[in-house]
C-alpha positions as CSV (number, residue, x, y, z in Angstrom):
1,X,143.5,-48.8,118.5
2,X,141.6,-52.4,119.0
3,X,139.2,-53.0,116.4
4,X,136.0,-55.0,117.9
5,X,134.2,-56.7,114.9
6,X,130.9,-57.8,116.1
7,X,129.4,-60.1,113.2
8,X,125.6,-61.0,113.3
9,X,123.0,-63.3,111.5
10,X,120.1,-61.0,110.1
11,X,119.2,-57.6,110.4
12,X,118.8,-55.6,113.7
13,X,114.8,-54.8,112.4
14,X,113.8,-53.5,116.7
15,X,114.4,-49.7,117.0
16,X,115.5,-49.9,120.9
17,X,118.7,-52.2,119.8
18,X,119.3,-50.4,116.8
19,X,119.3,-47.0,119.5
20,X,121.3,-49.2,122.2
21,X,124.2,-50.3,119.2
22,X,124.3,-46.5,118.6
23,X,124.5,-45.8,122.1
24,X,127.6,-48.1,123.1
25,X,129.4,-47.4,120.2
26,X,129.4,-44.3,120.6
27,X,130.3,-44.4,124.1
28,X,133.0,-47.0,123.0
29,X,134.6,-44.8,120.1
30,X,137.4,-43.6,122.0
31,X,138.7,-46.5,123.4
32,X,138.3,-49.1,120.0
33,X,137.0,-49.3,116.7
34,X,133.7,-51.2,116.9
35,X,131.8,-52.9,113.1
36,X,129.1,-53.9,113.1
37,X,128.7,-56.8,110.4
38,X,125.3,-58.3,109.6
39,X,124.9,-61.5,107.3
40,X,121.8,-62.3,105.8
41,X,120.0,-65.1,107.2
42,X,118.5,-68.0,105.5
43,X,115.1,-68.3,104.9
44,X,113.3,-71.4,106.8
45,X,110.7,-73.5,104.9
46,X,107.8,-73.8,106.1
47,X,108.3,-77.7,106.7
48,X,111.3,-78.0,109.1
49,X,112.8,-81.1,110.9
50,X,116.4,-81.0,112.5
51,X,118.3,-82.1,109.1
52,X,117.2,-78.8,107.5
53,X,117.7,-76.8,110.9
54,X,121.4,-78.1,110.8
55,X,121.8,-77.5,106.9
56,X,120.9,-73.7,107.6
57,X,123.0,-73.7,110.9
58,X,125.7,-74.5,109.1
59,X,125.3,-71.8,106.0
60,X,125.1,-69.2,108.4
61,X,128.3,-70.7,109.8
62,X,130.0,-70.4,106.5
63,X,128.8,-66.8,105.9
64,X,130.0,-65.7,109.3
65,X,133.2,-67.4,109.0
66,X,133.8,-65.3,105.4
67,X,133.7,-62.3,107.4
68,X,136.5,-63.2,110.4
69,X,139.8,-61.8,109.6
70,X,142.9,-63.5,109.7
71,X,144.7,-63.5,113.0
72,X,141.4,-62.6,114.9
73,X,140.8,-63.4,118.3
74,X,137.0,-64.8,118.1
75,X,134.6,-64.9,120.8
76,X,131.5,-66.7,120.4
77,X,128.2,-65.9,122.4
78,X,125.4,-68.1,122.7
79,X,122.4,-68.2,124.7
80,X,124.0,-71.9,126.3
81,X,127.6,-70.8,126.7
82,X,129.2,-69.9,129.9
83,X,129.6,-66.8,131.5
84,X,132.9,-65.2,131.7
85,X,133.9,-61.7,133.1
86,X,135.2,-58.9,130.9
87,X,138.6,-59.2,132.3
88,X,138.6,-63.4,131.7
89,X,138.0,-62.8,127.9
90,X,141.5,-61.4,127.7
């Protein structure tokens, strides 16, 4: 069975995504094995400039990179990315 390991920054704190996770997966259970796998964030300061926006950009990178299993096959989403079609991711 394909195992689908979705891995987050920060908690899912909104109710109607926390009932739309719940939902899909549990449409999805017979067809794969879906995680999902929250990291904690890092705090921001309360004086910011794009050094320390980068710094925490890359700790959250570390922490989700911890989680990734050998011999995954990662897709990243991003607000800026491209578009692909289901059947293009594989």
């Amino acid at each position: 069975m394909l195992n689908i390991d979705i891995i987050c920054v920060g908690k899912i704190k909104e109710k109607f995504f926390s009932n739309a996770i719940d939902e899909y997966s549990k449409r999805l259970k017979k067809y794969c094995k879906l995680n999902i796998i929250e990291v904690q964030d890092e705090k921001l300061p309360s004086k910011i400039n794009n050094s320390i926006i980068n710094e925490i950009k890359q700790k959250e990178c570390e922490k989700i990179k911890q989680k990734i299993k050998n011999n995954s096959y990662v897709i990243c989403l991003d607000l800026n990315g491209k578009n692909y079609t289901s059947p293009r991711l594989f």
